[in-house]
N, C-alpha and C positions, 0 to 999 in steps of 0.2 A: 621164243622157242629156238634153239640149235640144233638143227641135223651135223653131226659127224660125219664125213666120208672118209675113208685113205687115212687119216687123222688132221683132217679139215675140218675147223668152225666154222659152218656156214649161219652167220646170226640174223639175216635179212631173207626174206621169200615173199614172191608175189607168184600168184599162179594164176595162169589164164584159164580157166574154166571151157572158153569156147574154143580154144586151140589145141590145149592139155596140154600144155607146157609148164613146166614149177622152174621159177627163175629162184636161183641159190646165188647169195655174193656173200662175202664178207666182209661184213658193215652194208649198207645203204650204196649203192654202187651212185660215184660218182664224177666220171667221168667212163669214155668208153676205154673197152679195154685194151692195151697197147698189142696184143695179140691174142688170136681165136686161133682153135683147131677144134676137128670135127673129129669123134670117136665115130669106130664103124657101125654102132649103128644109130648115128644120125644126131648124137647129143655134142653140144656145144662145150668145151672148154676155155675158161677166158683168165690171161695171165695179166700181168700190171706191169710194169717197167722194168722191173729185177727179176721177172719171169715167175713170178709166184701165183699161183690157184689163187686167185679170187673171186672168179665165178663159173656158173654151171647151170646149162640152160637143157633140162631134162626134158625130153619131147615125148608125147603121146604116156604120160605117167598113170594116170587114172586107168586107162586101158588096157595097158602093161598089168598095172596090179589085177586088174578084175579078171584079165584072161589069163596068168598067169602065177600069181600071187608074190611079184617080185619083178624089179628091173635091170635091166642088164647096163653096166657102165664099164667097158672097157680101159678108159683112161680117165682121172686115176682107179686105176684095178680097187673097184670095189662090187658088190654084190648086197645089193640094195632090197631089204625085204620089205613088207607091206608095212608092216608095223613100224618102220621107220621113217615111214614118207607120208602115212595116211594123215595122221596130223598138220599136215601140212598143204593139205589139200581142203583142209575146211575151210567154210567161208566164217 
């Protein structure tokens, strides 16, 4: 399964169930990432060596949708509905 973001392939996801975090990379992450940055509120951005999205560590997702019906990701500017993350949260 692929979520899109911003026009990001993200083709790998693991989601922690007890933390509610859904880890997004592109591809199988495999090594850490050569720079992080934090969106305001509180989700992970992670760049590769030539500065490119390769991952994205979405915090508190399940809760986010259930109380709102949608997440907020300021960097990259996208607007994440339930229908496109809830898949991704199944076990």
């Amino acid at each position: 399964m692929t979520i899109t973001i911003a026009g990001i392939h993200f083709d790998y996801r693991d989601y922690d169930e007890r933390s509610d975090v859904l880890y997004l990379h592109v591809g199988p992450p495999k090594k850490p990432a050569a720079k992080t940055l934090e969106t305001p509120e509180g989700h992970t951005v992670e760049y590769d060596d030539h500065d490119a999205i390769v991952g994205l560590e979405l915090m508190g997702v399940r809760g986010a949708l259930e109380r709102d019906g949608d997440l907020q990701l300021t960097w990259p500017p996208a607007h994440l509905t339930a229908g496109s993350l809830r898949q991704a949260l199944a076990a």
